[in-house]
KEVOZA-596340 format. One record per atom (N, C-alpha, C): residue number from 1; atom name; x, y, z; residue in three letters. Coordinates in nm, 2 decimals, padded with zeros to 4 digits, m for minus. Each point is the difference from the previous one (the first is absolute). Example, Ala and Ser with C-alpha at 12.3 -4.5 7.8 and 13.67 -1.06 7.14 Angstrom:
REM residues 2
<seq = 1&atom = N&xx = 01.32&yy = m00.57&zz = 00.78&type = ALA> .
<seq = 1&atom = CA&xx = m00.09&yy = 00.12&zz = 00.00&type = ALA> .
<seq = 1&atom = C&xx = 00.09&yy = 00.12&zz = 00.00&type = ALA> .
<seq = 2&atom = N&xx = m00.04&yy = 00.11&zz = m00.07&type = SER> .
<seq = 2&atom = CA&xx = 00.09&yy = 00.11&zz = 00.00&type = SER> .
<seq = 2&atom = C&xx = m00.08&yy = 00.11&zz = 00.08&type = SER> .
REM end
This chain:
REM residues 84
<seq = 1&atom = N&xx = m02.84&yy = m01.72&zz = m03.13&type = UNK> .
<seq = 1&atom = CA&xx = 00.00&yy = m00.13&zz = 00.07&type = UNK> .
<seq = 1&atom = C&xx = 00.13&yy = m00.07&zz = m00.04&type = UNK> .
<seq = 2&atom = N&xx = 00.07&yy = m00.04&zz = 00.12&type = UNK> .
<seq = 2&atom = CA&xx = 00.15&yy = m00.08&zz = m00.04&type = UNK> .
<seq = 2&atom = C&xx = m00.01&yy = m00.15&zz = 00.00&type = UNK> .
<seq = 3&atom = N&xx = 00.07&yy = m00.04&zz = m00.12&type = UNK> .
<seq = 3&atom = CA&xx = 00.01&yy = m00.12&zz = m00.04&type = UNK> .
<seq = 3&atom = C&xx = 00.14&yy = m00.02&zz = 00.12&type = UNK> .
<seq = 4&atom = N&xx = m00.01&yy = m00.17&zz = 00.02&type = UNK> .
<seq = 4&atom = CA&xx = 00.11&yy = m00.05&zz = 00.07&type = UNK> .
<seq = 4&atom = C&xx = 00.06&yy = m00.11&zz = m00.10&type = UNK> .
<seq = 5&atom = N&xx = 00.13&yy = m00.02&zz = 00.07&type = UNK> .
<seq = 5&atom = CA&xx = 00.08&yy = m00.12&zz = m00.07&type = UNK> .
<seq = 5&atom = C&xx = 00.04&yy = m00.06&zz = 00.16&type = UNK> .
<seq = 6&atom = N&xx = 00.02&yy = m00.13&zz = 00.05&type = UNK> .
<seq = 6&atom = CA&xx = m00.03&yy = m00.08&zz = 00.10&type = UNK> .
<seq = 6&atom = C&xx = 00.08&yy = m00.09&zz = m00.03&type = UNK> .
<seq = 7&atom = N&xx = 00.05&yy = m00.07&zz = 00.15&type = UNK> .
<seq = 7&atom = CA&xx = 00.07&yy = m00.14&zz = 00.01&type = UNK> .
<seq = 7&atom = C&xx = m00.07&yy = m00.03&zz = 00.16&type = UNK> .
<seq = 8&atom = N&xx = m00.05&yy = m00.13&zz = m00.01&type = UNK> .
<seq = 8&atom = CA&xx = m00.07&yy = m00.10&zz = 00.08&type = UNK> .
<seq = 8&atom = C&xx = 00.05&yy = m00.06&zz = 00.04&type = UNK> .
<seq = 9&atom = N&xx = 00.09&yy = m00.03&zz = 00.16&type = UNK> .
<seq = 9&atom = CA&xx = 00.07&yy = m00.16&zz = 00.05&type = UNK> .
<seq = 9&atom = C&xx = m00.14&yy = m00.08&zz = 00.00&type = UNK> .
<seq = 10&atom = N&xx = 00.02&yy = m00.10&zz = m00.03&type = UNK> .
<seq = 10&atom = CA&xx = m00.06&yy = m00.15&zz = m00.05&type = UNK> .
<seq = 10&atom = C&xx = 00.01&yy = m00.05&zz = 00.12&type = UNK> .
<seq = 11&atom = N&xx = m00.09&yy = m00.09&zz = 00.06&type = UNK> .
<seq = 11&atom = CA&xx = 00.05&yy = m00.08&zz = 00.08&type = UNK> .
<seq = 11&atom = C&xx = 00.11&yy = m00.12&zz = m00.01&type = UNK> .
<seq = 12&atom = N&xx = 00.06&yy = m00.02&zz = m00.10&type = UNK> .
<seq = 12&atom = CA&xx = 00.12&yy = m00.06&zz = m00.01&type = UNK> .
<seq = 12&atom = C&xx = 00.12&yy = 00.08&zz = m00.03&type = UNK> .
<seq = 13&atom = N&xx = 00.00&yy = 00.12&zz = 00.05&type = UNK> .
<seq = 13&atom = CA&xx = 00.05&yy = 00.09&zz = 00.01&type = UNK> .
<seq = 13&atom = C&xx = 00.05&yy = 00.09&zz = m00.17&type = UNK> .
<seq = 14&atom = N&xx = m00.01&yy = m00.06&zz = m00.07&type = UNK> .
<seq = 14&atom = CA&xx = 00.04&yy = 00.03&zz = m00.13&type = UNK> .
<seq = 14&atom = C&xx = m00.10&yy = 00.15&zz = m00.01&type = UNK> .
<seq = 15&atom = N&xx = 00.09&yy = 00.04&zz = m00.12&type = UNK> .
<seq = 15&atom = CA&xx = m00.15&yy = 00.21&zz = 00.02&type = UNK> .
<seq = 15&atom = C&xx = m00.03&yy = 00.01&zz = m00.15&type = UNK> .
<seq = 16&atom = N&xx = m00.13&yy = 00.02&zz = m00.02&type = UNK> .
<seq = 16&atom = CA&xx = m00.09&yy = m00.03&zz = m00.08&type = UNK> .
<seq = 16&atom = C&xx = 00.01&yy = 00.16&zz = m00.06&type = UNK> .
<seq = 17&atom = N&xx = 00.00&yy = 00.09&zz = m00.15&type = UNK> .
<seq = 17&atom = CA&xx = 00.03&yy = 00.10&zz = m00.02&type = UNK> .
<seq = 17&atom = C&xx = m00.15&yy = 00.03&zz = m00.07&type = UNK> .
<seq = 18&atom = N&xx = m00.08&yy = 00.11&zz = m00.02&type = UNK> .
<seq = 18&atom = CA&xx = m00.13&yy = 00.01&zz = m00.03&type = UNK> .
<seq = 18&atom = C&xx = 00.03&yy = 00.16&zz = m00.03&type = UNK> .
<seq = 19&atom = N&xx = m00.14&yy = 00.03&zz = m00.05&type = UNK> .
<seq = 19&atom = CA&xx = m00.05&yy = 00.16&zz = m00.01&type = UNK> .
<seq = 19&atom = C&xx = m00.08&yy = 00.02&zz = 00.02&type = UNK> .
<seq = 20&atom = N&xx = m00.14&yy = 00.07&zz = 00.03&type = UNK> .
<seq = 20&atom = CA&xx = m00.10&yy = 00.02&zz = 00.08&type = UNK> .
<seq = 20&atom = C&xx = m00.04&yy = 00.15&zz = m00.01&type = UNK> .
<seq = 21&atom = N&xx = m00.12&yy = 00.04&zz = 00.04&type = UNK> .
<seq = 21&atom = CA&xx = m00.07&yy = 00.15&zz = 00.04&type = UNK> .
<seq = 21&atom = C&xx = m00.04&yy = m00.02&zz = 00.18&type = UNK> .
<seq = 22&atom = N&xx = 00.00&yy = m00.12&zz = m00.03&type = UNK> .
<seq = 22&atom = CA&xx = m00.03&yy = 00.04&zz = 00.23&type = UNK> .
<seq = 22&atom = C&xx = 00.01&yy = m00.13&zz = 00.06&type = UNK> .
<seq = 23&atom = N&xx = 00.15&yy = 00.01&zz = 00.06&type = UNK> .
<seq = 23&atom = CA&xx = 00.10&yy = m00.12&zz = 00.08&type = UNK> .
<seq = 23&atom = C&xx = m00.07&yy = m00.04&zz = 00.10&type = UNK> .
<seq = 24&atom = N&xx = m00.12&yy = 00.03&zz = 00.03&type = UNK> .
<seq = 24&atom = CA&xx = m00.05&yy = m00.05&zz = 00.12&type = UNK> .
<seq = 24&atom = C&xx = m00.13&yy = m00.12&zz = m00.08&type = UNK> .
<seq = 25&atom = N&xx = m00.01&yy = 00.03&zz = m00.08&type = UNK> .
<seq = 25&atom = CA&xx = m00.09&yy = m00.09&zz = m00.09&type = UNK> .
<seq = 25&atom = C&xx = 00.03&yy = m00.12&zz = m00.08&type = UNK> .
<seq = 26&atom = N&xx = 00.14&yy = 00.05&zz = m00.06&type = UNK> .
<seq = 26&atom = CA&xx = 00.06&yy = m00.11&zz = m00.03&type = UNK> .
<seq = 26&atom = C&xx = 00.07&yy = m00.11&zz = 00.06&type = UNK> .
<seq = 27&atom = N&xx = 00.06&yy = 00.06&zz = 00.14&type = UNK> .
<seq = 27&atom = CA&xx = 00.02&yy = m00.10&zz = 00.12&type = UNK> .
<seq = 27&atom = C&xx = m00.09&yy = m00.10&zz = 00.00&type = UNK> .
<seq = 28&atom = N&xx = m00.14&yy = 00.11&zz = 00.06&type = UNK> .
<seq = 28&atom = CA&xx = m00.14&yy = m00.14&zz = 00.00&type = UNK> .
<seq = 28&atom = C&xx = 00.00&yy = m00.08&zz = m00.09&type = UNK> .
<seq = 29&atom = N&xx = 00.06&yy = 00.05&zz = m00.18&type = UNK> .
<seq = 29&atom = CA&xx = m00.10&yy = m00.05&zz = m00.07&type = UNK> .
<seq = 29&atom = C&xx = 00.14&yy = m00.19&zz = m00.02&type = UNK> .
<seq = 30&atom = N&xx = 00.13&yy = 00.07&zz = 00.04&type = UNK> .
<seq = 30&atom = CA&xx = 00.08&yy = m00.15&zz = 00.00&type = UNK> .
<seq = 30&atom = C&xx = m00.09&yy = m00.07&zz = 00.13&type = UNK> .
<seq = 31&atom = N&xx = 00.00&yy = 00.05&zz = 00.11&type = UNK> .
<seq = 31&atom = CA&xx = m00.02&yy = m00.09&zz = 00.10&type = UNK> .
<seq = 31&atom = C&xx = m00.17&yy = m00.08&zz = m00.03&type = UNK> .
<seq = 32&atom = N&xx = m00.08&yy = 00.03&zz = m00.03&type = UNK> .
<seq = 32&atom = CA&xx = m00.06&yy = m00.06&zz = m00.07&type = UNK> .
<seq = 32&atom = C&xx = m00.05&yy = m00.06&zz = m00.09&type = UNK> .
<seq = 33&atom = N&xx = 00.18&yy = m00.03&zz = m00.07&type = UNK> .
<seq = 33&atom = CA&xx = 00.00&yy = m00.09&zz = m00.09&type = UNK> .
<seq = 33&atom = C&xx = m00.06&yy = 00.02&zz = m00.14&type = UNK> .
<seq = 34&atom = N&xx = m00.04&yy = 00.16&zz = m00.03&type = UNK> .
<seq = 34&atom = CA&xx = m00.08&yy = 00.02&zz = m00.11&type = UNK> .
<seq = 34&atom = C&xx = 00.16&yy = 00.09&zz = m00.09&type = UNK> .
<seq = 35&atom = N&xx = 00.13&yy = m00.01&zz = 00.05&type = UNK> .
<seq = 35&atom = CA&xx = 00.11&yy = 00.12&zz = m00.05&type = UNK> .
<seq = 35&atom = C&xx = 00.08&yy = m00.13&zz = m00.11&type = UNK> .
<seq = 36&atom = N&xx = 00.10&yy = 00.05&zz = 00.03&type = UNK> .
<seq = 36&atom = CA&xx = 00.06&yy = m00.10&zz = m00.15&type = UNK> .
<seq = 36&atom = C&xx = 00.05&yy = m00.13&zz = 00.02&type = UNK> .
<seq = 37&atom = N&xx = m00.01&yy = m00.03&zz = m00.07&type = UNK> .
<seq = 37&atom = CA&xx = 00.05&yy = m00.19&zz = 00.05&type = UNK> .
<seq = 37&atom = C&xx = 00.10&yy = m00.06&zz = 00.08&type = UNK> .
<seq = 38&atom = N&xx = 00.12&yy = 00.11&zz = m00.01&type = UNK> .
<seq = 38&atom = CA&xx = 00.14&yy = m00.03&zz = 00.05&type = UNK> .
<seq = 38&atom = C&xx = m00.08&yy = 00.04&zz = 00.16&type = UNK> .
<seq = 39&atom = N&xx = m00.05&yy = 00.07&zz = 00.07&type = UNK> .
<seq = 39&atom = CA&xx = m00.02&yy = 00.00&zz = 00.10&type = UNK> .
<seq = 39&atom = C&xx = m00.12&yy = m00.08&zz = 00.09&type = UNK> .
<seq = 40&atom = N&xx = m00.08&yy = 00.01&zz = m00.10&type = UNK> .
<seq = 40&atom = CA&xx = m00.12&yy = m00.14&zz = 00.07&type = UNK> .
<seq = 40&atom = C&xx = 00.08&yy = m00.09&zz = 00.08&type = UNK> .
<seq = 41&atom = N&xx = 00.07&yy = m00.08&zz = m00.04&type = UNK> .
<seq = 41&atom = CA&xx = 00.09&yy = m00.13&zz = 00.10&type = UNK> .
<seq = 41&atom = C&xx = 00.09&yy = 00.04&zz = 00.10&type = UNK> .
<seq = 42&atom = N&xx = 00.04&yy = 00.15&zz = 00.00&type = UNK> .
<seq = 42&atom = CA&xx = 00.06&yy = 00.11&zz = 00.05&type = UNK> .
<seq = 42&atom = C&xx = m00.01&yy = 00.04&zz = 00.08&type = UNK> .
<seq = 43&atom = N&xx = m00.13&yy = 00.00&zz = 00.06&type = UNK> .
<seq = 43&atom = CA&xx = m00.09&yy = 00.07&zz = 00.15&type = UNK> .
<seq = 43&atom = C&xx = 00.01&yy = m00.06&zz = 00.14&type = UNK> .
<seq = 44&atom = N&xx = m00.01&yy = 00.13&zz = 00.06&type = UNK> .
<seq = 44&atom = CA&xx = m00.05&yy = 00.08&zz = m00.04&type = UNK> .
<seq = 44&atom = C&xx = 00.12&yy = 00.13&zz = m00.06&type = UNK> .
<seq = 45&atom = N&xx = m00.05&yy = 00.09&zz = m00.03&type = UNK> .
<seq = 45&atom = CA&xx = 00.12&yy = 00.14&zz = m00.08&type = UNK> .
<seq = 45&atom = C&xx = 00.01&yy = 00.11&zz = 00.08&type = UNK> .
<seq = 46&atom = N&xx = 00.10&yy = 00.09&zz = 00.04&type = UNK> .
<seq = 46&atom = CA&xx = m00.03&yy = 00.15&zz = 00.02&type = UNK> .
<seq = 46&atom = C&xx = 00.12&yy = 00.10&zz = m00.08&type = UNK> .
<seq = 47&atom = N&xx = m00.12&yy = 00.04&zz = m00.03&type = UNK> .
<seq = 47&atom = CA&xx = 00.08&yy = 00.16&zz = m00.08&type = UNK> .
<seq = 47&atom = C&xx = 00.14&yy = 00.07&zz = 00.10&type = UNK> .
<seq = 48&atom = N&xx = 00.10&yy = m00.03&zz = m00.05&type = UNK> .
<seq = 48&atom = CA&xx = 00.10&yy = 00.04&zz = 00.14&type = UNK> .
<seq = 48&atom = C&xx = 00.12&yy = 00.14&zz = m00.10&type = UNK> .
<seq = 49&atom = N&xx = m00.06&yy = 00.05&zz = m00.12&type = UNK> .
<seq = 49&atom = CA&xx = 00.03&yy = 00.08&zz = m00.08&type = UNK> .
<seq = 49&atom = C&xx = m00.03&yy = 00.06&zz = m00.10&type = UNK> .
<seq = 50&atom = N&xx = 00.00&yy = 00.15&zz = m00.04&type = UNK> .
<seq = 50&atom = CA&xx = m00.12&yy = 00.03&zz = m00.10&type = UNK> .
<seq = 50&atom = C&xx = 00.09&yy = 00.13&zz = m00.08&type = UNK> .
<seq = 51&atom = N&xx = m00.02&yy = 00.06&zz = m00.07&type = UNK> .
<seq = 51&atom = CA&xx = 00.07&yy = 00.08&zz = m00.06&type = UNK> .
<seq = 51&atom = C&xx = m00.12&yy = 00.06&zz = m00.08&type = UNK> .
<seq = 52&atom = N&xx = m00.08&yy = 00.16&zz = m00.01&type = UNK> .
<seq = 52&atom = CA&xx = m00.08&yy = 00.10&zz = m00.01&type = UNK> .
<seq = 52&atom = C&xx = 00.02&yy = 00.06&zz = m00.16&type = UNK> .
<seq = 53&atom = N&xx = m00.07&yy = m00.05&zz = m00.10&type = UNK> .
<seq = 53&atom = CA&xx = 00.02&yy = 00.06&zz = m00.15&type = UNK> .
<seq = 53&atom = C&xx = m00.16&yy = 00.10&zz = m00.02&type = UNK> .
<seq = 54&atom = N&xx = 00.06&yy = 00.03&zz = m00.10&type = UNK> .
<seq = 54&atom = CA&xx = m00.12&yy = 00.11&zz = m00.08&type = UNK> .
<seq = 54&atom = C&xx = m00.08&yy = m00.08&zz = m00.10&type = UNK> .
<seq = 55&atom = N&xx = 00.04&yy = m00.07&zz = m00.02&type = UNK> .
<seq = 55&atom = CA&xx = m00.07&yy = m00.12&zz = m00.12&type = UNK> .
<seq = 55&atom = C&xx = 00.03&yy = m00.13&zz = 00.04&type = UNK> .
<seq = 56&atom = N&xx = m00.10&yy = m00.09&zz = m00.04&type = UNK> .
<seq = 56&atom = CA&xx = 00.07&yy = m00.14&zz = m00.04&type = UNK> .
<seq = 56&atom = C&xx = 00.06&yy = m00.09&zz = m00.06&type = UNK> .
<seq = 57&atom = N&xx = 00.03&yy = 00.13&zz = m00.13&type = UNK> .
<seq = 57&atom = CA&xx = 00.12&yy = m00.03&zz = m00.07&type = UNK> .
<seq = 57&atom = C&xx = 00.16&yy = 00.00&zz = 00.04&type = UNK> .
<seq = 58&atom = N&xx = 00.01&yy = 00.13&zz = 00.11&type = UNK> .
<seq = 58&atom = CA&xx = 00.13&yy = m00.05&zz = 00.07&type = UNK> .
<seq = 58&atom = C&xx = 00.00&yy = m00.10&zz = 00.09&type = UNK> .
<seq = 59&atom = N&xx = m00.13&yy = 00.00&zz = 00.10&type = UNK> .
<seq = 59&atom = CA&xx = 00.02&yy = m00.13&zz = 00.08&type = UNK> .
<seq = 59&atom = C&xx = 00.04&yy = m00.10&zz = m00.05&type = UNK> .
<seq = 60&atom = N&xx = m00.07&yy = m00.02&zz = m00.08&type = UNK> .
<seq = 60&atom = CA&xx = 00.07&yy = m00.17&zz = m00.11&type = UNK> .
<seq = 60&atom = C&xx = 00.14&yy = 00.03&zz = m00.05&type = UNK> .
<seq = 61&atom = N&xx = m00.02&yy = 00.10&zz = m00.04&type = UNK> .
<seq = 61&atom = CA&xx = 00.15&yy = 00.01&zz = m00.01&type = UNK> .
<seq = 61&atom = C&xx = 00.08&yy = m00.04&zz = 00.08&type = UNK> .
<seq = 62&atom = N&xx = 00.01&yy = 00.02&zz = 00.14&type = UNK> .
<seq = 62&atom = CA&xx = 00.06&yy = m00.03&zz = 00.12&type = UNK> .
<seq = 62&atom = C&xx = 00.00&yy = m00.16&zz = 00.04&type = UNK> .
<seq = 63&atom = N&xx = m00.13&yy = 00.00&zz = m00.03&type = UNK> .
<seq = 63&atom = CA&xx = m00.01&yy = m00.13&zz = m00.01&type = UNK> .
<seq = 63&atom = C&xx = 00.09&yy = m00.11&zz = m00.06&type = UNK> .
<seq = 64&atom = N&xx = m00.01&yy = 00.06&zz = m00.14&type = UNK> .
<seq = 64&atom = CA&xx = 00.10&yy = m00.08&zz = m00.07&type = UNK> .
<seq = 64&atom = C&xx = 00.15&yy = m00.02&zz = 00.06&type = UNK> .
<seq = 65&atom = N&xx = 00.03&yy = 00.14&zz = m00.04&type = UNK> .
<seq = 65&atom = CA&xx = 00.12&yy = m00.03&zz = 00.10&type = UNK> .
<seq = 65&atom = C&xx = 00.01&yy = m00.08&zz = 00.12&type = UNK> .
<seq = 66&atom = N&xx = m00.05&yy = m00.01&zz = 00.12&type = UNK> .
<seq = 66&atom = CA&xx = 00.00&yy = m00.06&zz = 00.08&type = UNK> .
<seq = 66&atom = C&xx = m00.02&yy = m00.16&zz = 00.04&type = UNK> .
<seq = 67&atom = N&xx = m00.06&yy = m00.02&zz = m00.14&type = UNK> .
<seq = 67&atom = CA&xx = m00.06&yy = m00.13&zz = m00.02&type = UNK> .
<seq = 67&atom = C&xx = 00.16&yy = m00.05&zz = m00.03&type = UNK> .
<seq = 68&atom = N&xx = 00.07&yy = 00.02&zz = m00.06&type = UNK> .
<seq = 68&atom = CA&xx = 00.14&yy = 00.00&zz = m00.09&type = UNK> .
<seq = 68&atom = C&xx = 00.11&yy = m00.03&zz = 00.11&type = UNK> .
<seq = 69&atom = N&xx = m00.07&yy = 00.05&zz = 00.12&type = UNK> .
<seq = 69&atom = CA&xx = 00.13&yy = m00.02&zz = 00.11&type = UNK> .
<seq = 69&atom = C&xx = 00.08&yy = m00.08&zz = 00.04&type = UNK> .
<seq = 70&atom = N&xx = 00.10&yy = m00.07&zz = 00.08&type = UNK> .
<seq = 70&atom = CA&xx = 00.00&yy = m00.11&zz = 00.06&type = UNK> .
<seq = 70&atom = C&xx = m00.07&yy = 00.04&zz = 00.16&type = UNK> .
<seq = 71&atom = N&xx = m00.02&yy = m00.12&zz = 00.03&type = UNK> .
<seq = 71&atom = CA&xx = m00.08&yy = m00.01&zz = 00.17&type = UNK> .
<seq = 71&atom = C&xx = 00.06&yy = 00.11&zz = 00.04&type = UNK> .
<seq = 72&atom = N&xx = 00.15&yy = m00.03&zz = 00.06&type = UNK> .
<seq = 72&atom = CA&xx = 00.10&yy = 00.09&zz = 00.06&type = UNK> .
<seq = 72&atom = C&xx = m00.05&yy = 00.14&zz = m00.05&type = UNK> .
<seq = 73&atom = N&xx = 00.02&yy = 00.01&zz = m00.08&type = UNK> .
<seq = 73&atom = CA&xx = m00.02&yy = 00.17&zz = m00.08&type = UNK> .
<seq = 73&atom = C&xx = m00.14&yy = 00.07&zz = 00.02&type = UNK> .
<seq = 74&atom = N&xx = m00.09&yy = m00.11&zz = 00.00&type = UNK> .
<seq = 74&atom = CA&xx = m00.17&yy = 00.06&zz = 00.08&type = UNK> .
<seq = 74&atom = C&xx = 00.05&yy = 00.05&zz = 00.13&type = UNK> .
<seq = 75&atom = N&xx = 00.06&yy = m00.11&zz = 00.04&type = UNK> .
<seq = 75&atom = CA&xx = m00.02&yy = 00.03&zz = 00.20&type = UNK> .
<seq = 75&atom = C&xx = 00.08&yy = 00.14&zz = 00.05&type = UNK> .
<seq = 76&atom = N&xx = 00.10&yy = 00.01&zz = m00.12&type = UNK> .
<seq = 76&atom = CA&xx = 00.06&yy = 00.17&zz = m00.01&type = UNK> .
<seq = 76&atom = C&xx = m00.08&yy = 00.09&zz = m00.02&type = UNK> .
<seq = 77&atom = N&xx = m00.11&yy = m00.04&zz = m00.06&type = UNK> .
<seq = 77&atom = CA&xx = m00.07&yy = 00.13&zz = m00.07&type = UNK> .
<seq = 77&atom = C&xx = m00.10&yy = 00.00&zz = 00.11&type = UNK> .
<seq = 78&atom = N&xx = m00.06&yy = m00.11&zz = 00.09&type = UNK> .
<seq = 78&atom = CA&xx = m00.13&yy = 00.01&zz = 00.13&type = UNK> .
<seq = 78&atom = C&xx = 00.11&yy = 00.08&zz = 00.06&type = UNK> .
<seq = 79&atom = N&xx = 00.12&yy = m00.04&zz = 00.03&type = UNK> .
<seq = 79&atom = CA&xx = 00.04&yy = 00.08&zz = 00.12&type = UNK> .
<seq = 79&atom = C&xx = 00.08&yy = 00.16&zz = m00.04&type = UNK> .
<seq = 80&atom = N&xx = m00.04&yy = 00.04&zz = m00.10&type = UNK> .
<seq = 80&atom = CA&xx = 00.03&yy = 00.10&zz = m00.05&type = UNK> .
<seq = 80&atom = C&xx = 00.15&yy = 00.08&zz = 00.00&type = UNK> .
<seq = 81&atom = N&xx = 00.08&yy = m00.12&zz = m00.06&type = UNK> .
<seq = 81&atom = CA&xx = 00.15&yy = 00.03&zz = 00.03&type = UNK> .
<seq = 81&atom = C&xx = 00.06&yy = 00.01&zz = m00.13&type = UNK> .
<seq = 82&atom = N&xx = m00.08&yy = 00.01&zz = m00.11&type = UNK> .
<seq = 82&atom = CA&xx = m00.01&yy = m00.02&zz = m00.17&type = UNK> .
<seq = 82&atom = C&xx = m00.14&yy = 00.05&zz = m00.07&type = UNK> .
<seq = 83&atom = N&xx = 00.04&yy = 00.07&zz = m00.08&type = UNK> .
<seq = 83&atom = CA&xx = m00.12&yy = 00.02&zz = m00.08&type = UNK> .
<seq = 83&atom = C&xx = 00.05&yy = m00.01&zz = m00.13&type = UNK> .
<seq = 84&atom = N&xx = m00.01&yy = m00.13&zz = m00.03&type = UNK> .
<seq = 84&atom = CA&xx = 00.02&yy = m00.08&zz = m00.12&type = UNK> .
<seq = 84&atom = C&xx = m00.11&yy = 00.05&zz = m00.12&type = UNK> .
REM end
């Protein structure tokens, strides 16, 4: 079963970075306001990038990294012109 690592445009366009077992769940689970704080005020969110691990230890990993970014440097990595 693959773990994901994820980035969410926000309704104020800003992109929200997460990890997850099933992107279609954790969509729901921001859009109704049950996901993490930064996105509650956020909504609604859609998953618009995902990257496929063997564990959840790398996803976070990815995570981390990606949390670390600048904006600019995310919207490199949605449009897959960097893999930072």
């Amino acid at each position: 079963m693959p773990f994901y690592f994820y980035l969410a445009r926000c309704s104020d366009n800003s992109l929200y970075s997460g990890s997850c077992l099933d992107l279609r769940a954790r969509e729901d689970k921001h859009n109704s306001g049950k996901g993490a704080k930064y996105t509650r005020a956020r909504r609604p969110v859609k998953i618009i990038y995902h990257e496929e691990f063997e564990t959840l230890a790398e996803a976070m990993k990815r995570e981390a990294q990606v949390k670390n970014l600048s904006k600019t440097e995310k919207e490199q990595v949605v449009s897959n012109k960097v893999d930072i």
